[in-house]
N, C-alpha and C positions, 0 to 999 in steps of 0.2 A: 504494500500500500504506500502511495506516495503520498507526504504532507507537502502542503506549498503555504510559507511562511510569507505575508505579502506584506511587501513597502508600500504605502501609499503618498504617491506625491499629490497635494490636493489639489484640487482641479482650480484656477484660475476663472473667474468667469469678472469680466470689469474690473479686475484689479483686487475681488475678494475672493479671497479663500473658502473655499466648500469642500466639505468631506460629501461626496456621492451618496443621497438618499433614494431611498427605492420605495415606492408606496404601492399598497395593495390597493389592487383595483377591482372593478367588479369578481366575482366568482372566485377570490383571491389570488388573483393573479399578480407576481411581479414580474419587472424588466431587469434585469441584470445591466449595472453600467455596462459602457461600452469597454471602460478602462477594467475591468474586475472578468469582461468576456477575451480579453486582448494577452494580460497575462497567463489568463487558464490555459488558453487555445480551445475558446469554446464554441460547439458548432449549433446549428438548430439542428435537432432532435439528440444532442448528448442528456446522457442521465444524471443526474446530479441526487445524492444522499442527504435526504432530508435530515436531520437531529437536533434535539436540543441538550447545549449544555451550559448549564450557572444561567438558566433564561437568556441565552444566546442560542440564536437560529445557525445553527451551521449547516452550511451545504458543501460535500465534495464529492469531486467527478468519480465517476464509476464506470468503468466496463462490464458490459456483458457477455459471456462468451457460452456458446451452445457446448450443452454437456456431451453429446453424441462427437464433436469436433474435438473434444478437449479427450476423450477417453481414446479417440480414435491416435490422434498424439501421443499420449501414452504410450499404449499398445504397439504401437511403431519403435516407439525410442526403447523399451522392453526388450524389444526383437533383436536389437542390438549389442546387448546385453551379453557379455559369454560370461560364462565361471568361469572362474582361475583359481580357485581354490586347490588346491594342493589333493593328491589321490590321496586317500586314507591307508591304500594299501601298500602304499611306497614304504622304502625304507628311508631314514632322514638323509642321507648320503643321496640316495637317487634324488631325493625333493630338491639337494643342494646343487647338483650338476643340472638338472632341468630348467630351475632360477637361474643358472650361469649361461647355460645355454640360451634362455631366453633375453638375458641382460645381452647377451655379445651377440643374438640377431636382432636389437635394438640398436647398438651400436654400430654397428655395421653400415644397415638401412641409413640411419642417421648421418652416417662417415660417406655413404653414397650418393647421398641429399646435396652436400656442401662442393659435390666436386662441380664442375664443371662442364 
């Protein structure tokens, strides 16, 4: 979750200084300044999280993401997934030449990367 901690430089109108009010209007509807939509990056139809806290209305942006998308993600990066856990039936000596063996075909690969 991201917090956004905002500066407010107040808006200038005729030489007086105003902090940007926002008024409810019919059906309780507000306008979000323009300066408070310009920091967010807010668009029409973003979602915004209603709450109250200390009787402060807080609102922060929120995404949506389809659960079928998000598990299908998963699932995929899962896939990718190997064990490397060590055979149980090894002896600790074979576990130690297998790990060395696999350090020195990383190294290798690696040392073949940087040639040229």
């Amino acid at each position: 979750m991201k917090l956004y901690f905002l500066t407010f430089t107040p808006m200038h109108h005729q030489g007086v200084l105003a902090l940007p009010l926002v008024k409810v209007k019919e059906k309780f509807q507000i306008t979000l300044p323009a300066e408070l939509r310009e920091v967010l990056h807010l668009a029409v139809g973003d979602l915004l999280e209603a709450t109250i806290q200390d009787n402060v209305i807080v609102l922060k942006p929120k995404s949506v993401v389809d659960r079928a998308q998000a598990w299908a993600k998963i699932e995929h990066a899962m896939a990718s997934v190997t064990d490397r856990a060590p055979n149980p039936q090894q002896s600790p000596q074979d576990q130690e030449e297998e790990i060395a063996a696999i350090i020195q075909e990383y190294r290798q690969e690696k040392h073949a990367k940087r040639r040229p």
